[in-house]
GUZADO-241097 format. One record per atom (N, C-alpha, C): residue number from 0; residue in three letters; chain; atom name; y, z, x. Coordinates in pm, whole numbers, plus 50000, padded with zeros to 5 digits. Example, Ala and Ser with C-alpha at 12.3 -4.5 7.8 and 13.67 -1.06 7.14 Angstrom:
# residues 2
ATOM   sepa   roba   dovex   torti       Y       Z       X
ATOM      0    ALA       A       N   49431   50780   51319
ATOM      0    ALA       A      CA   49550   50780   51230
ATOM      0    ALA       A       C   49670   50780   51320
ATOM      1    SER       A       N   49775   50708   51285
ATOM      1    SER       A      CA   49894   50714   51367
ATOM      1    SER       A       C   50003   50787   51290
//
This chain:
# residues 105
ATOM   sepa   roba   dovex   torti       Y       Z       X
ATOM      0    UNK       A       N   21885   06345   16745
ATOM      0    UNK       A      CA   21987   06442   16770
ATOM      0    UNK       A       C   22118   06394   16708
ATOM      1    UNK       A       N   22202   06482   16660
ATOM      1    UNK       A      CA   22296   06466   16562
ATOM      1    UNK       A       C   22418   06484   16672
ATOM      2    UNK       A       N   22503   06394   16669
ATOM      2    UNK       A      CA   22636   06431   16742
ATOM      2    UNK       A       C   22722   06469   16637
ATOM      3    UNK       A       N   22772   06564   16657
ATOM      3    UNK       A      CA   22901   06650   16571
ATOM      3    UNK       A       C   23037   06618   16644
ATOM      4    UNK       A       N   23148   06556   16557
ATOM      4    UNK       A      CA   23278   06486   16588
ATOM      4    UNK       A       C   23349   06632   16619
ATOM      5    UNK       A       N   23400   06606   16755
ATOM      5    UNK       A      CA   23468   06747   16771
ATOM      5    UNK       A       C   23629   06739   16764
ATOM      6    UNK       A       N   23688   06785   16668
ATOM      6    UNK       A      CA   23834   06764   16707
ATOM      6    UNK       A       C   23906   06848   16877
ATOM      7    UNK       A       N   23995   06757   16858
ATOM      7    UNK       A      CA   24035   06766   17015
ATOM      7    UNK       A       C   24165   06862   16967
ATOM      8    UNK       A       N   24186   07027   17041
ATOM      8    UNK       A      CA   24244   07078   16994
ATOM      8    UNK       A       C   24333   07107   17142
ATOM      9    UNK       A       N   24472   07104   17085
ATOM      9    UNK       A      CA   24589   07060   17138
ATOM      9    UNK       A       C   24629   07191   17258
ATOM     10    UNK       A       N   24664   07217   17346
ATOM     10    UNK       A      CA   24690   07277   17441
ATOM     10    UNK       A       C   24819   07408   17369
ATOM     11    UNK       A       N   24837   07497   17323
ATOM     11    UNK       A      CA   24935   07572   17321
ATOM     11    UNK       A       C   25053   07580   17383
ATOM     12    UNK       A       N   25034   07515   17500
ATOM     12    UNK       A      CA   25170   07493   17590
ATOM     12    UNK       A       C   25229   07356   17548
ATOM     13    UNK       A       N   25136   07294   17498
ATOM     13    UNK       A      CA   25213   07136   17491
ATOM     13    UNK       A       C   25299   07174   17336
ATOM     14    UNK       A       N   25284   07281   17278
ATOM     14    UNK       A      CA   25331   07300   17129
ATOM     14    UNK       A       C   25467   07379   17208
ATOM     15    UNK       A       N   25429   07508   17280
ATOM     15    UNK       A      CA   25555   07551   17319
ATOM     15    UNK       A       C   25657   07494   17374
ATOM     16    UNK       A       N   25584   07371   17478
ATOM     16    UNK       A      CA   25691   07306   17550
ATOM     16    UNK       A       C   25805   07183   17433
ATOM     17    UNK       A       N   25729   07125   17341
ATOM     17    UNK       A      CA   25784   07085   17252
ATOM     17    UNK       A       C   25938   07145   17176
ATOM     18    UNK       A       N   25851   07279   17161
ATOM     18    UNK       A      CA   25952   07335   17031
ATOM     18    UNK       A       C   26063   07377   17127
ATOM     19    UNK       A       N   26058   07393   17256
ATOM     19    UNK       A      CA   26156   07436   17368
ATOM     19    UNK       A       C   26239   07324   17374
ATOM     20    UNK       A       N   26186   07189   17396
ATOM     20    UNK       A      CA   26238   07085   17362
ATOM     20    UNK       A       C   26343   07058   17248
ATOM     21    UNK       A       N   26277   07063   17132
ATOM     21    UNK       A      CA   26356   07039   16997
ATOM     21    UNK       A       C   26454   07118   17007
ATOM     22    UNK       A       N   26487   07288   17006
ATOM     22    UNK       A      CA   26560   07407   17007
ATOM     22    UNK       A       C   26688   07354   17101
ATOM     23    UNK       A       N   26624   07270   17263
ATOM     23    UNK       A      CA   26753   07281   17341
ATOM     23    UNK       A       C   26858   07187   17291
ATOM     24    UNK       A       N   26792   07088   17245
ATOM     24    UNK       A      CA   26829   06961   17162
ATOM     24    UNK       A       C   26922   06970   17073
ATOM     25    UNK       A       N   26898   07047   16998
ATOM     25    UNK       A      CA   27029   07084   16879
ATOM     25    UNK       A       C   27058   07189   16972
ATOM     26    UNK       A       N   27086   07250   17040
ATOM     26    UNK       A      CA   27154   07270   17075
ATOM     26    UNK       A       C   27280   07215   17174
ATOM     27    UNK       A       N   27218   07206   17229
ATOM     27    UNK       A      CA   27305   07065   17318
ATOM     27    UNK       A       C   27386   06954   17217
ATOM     28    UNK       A       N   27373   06937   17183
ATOM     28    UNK       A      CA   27415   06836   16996
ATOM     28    UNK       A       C   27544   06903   16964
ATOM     29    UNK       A       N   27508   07045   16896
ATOM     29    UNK       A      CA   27572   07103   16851
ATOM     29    UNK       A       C   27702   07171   16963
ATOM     30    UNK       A       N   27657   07161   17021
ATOM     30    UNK       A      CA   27781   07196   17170
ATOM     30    UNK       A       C   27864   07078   17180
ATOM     31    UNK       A       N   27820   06991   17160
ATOM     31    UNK       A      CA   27898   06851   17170
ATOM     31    UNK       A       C   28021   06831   17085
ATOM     32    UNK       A       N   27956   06853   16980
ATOM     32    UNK       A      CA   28017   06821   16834
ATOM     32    UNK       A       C   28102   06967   16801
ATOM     33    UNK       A       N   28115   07054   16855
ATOM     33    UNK       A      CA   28159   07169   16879
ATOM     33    UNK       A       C   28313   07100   16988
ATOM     34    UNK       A       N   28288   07073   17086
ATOM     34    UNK       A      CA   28370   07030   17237
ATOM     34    UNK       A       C   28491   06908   17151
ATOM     35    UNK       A       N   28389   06815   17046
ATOM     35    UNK       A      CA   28495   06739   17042
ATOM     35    UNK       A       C   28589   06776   16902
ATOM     36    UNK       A       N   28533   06883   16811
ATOM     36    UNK       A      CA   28652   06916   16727
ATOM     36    UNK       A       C   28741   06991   16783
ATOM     37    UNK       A       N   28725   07059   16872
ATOM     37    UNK       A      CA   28807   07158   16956
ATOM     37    UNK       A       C   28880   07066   17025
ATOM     38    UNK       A       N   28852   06982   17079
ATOM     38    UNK       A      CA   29024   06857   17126
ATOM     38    UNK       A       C   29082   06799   17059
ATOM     39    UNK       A       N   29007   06774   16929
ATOM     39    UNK       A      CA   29118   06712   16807
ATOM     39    UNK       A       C   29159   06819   16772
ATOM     40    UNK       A       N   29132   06936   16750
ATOM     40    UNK       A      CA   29239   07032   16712
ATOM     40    UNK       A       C   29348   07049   16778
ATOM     41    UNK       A       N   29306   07043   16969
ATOM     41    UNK       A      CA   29415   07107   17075
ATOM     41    UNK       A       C   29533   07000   17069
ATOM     42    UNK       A       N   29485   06833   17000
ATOM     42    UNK       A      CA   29563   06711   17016
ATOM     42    UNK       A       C   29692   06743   16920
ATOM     43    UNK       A       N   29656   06785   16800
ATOM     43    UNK       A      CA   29773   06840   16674
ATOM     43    UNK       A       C   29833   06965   16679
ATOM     44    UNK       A       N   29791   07089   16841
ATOM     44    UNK       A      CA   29799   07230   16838
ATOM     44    UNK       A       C   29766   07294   16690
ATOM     45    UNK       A       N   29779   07430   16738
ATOM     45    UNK       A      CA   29738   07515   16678
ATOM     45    UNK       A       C   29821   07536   16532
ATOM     46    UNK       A       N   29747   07581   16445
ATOM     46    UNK       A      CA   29800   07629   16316
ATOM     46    UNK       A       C   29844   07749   16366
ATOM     47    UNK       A       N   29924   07821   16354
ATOM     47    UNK       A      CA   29942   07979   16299
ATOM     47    UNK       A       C   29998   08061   16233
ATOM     48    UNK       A       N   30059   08148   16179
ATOM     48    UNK       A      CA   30143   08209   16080
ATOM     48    UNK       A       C   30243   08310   16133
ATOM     49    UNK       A       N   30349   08298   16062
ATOM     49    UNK       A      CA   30447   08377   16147
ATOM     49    UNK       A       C   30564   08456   16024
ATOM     50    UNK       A       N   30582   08571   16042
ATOM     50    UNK       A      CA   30621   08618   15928
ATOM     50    UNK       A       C   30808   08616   15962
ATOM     51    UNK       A       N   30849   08618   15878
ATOM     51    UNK       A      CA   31017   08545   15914
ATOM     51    UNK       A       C   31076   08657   15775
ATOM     52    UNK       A       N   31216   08731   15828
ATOM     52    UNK       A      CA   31291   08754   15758
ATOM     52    UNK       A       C   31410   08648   15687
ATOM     53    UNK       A       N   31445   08658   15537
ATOM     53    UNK       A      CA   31504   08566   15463
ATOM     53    UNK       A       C   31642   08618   15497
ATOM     54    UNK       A       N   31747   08510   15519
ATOM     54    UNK       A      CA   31871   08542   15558
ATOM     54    UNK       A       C   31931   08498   15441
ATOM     55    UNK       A       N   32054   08564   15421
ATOM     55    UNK       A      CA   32188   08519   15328
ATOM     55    UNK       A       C   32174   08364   15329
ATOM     56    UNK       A       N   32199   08325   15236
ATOM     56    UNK       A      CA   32206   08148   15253
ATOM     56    UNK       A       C   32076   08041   15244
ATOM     57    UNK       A       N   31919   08136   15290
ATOM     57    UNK       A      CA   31841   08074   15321
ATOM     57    UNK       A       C   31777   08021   15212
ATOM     58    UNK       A       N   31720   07917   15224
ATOM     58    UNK       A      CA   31602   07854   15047
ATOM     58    UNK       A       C   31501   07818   15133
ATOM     59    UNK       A       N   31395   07790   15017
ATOM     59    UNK       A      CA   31251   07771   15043
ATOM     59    UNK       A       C   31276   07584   15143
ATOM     60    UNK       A       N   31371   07501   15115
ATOM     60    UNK       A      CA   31401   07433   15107
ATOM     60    UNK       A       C   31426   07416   15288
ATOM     61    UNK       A       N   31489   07510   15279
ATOM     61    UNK       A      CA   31559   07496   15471
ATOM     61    UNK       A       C   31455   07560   15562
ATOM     62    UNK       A       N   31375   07647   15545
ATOM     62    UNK       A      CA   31269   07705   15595
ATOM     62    UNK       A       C   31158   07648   15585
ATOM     63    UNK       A       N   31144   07542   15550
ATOM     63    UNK       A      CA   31056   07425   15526
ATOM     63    UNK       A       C   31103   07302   15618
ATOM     64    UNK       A       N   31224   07266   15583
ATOM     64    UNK       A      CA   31245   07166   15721
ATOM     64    UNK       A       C   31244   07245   15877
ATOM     65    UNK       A       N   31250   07381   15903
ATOM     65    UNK       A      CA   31263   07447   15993
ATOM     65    UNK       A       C   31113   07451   16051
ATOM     66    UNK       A       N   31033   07486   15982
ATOM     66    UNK       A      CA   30871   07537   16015
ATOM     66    UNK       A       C   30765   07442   15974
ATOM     67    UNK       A       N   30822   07355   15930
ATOM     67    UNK       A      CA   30713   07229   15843
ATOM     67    UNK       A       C   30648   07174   15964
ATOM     68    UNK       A       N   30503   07176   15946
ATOM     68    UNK       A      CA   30403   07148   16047
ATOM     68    UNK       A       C   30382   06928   16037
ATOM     69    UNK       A       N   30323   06927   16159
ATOM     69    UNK       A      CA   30263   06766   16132
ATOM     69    UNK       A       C   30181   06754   16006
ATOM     70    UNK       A       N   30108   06868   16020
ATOM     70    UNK       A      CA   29961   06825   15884
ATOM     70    UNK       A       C   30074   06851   15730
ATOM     71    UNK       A       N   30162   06834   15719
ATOM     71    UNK       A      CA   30205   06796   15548
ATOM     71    UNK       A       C   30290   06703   15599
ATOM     72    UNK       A       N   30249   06624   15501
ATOM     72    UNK       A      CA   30334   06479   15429
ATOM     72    UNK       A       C   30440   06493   15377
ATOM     73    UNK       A       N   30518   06587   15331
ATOM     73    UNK       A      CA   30622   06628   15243
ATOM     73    UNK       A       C   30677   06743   15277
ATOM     74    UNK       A       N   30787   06819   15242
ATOM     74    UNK       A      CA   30856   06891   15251
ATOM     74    UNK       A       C   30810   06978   15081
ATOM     75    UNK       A       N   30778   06884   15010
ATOM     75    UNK       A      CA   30744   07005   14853
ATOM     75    UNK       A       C   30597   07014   14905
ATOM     76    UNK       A       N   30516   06929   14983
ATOM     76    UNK       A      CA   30358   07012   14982
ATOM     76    UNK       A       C   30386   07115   15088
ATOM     77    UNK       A       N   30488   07126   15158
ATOM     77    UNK       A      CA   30511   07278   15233
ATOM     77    UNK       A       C   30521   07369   15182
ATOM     78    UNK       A       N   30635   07329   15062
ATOM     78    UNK       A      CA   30690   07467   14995
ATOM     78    UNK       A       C   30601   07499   14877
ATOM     79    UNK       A       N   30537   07426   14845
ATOM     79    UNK       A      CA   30399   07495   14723
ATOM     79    UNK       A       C   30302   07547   14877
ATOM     80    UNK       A       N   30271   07520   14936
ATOM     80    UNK       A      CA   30195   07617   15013
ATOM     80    UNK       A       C   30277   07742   15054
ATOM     81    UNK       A       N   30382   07726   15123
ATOM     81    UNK       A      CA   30460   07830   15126
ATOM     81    UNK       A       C   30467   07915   14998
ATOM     82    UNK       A       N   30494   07881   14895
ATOM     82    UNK       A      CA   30512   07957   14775
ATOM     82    UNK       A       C   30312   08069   14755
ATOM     83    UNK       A       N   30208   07941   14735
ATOM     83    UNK       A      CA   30113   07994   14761
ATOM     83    UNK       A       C   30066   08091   14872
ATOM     84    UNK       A       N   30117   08083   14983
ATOM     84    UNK       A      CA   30073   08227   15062
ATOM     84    UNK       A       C   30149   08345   15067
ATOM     85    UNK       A       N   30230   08326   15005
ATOM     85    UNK       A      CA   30325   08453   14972
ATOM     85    UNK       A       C   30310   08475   14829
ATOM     86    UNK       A       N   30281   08435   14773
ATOM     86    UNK       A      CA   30210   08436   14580
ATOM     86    UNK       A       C   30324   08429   14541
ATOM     87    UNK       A       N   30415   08381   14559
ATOM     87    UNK       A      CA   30547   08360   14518
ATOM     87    UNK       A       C   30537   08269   14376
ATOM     88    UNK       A       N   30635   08291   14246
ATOM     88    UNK       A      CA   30579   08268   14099
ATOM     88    UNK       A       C   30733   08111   14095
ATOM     89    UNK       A       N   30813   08192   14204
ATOM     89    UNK       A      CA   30969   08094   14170
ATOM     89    UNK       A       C   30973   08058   14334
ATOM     90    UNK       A       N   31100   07964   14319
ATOM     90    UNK       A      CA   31165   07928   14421
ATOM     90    UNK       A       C   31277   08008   14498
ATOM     91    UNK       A       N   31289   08121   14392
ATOM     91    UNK       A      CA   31356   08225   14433
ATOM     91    UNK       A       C   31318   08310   14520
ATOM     92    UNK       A       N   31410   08339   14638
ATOM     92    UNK       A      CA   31377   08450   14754
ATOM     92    UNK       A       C   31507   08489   14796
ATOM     93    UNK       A       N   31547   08601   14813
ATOM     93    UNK       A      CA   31667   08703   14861
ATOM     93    UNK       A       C   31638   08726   15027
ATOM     94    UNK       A       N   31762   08743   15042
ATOM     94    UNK       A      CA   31793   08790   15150
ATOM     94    UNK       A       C   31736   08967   15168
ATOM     95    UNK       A       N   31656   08979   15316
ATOM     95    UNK       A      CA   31591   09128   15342
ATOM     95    UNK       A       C   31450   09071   15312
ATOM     96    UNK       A       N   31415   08952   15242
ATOM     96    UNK       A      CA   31295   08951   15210
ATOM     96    UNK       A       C   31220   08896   15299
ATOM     97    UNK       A       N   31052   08918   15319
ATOM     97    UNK       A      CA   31002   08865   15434
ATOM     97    UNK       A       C   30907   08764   15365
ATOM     98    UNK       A       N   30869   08680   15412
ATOM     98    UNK       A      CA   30792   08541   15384
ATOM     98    UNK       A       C   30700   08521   15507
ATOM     99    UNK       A       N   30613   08511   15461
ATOM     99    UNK       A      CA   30491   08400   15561
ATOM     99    UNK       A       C   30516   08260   15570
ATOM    100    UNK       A       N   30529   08223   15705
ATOM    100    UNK       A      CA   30538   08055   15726
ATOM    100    UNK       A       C   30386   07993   15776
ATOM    101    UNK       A       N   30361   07895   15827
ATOM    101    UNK       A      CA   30295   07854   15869
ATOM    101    UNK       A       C   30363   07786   15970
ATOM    102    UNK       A       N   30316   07790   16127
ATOM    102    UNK       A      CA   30374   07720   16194
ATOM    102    UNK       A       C   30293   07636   16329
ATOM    103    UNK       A       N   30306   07580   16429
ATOM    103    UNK       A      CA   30244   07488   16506
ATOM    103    UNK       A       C   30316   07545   16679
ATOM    104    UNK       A       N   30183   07519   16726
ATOM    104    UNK       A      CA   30215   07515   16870
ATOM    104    UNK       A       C   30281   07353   16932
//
């Protein structure tokens, strides 16, 4: 009599309970790593934008020491961003005119 090698075939639940496993896993992970960029953000506050009328007298220059956030190093990497979100071509801005700042909680 011939014995035939039977593979031993795996329970369906032990596959579901697995992949239930793996799924909560990254998830849980990803909640984490989620929790802790969200306090290094809350540590520097918030970015946000705030639109500001240009007064008689005003330059890119003074509205930059006024609104200049922690995250720039400089007062000119403000004002090339400043210039960039307003598509601004010069350093020139009039009075009546409105400008986008960037500013911080």
């Amino acid at each position: 009599m011939r014995r035939t090698a039977h593979k031993k075939r795996r329970n369906p639940v032990t596959f579901l309970l697995s992949g239930m496993i793996i799924i909560i896993s990254v998830f849980l992970l990803s909640g984490a790593f989620l929790v802790m960029a969200e306090e290094s953000e809350s540590d520097s506050g918030r970015r946000y934008y705030k639109s500001i009328q240009i007064q008689s007298g005003d330059t890119l220059w003074n509205i930059a020491e006024d609104y200049m956030t922690d995250e720039y190093d400089s007062v000119d990497e403000y004002i090339r961003d400043l210039k960039e979100i307003n598509t601004l071509n010069s350093d020139f801005i009039q009075s009546g005119q409105y400008l986008i700042v960037v500013c911080q909680d």
